[in-house]
C-alpha positions as CSV (number, residue, x, y, z in Angstrom):
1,X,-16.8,12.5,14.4
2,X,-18.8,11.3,17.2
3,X,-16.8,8.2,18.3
4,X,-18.6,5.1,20.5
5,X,-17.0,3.0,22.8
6,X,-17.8,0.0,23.5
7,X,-16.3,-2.6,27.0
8,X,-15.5,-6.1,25.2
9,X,-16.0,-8.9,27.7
10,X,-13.4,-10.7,30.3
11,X,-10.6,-9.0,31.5
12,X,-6.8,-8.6,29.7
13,X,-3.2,-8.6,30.7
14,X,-0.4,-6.3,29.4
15,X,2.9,-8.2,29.4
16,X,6.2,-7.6,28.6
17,X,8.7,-10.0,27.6
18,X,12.2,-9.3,26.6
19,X,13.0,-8.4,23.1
20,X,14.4,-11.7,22.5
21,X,11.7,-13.8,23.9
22,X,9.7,-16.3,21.8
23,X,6.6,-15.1,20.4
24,X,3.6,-16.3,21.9
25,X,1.1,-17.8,20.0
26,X,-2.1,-16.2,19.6
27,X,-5.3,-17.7,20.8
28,X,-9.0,-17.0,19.8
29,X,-10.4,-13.8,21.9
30,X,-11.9,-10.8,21.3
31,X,-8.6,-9.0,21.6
32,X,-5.0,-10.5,21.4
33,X,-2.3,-8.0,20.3
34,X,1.5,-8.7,20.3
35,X,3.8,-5.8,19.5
36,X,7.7,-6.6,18.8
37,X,10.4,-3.5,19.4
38,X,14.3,-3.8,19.5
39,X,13.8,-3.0,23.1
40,X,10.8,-5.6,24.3
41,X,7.9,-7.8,23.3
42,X,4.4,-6.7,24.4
43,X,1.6,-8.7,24.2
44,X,-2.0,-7.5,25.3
45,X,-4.2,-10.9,25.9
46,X,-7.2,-12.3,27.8
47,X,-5.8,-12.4,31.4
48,X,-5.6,-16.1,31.5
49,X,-3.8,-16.4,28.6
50,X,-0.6,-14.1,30.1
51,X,2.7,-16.2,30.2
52,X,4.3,-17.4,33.1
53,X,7.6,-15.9,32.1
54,X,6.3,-12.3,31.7
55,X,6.1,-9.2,33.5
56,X,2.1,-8.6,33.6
57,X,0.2,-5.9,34.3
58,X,-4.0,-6.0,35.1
59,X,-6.1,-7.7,35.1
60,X,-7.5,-4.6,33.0
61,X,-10.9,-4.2,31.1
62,X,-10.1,-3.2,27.0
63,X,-12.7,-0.9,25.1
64,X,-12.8,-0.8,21.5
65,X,-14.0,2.9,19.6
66,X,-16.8,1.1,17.2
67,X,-16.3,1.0,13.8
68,X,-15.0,0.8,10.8
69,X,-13.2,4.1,10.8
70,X,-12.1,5.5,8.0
71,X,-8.3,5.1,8.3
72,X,-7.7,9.2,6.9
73,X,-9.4,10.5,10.1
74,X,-7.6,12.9,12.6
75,X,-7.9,13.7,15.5
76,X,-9.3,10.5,17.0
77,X,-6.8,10.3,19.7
78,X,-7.8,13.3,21.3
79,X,-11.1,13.3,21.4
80,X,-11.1,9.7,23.2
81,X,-8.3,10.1,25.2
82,X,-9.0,13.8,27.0
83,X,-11.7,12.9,28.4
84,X,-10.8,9.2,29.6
85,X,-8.1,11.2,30.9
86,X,-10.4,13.9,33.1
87,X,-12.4,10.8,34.4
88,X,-8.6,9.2,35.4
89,X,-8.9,6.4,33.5
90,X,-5.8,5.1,32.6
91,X,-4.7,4.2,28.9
92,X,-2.6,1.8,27.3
């Protein structure tokens, strides 16, 4: 499938917290992520949203493929990241 990307506005932080760390609370924004392991806490959030208490990364821009995708699709993966890749863009 041809797949568009598209820049959302502001800039974001990638944070880690430690795996015991109080969740943050989410806040309205175009893109607000929080991912818990056994190991660490990441959070991806608008840039002046990162906690104080975190280990942050950015300030980063975030593109989103445009959608809806139809969640049976394969592939997808690939076909964005190769060539953000080539360009060395990094990915998160």
């Amino acid at each position: 499938p041809s797949l568009t990307l598209i820049k959302l506005p502001g800039t974001f932080a990638v944070c880690a917290l430690p795996a015991l760390a109080q969740l943050p609370t989410p806040v309205a924004s175009v893109l607000w992520s929080l991912t818990v392991t056994m190991d660490e806490v990441s959070l991806v959030c608008p840039w002046s949203e990162a906690p104080a208490d975190a280990a942050v990364s950015g300030p980063w821009s975030a593109l989103m493929v445009e959608g809806p995708l139809d969640l049976t699709l394969t592939g997808i993966l690939h076909e964005l990241l190769g060539p953000l890749g080539s360009a060395g863009i990094p990915i998160y």
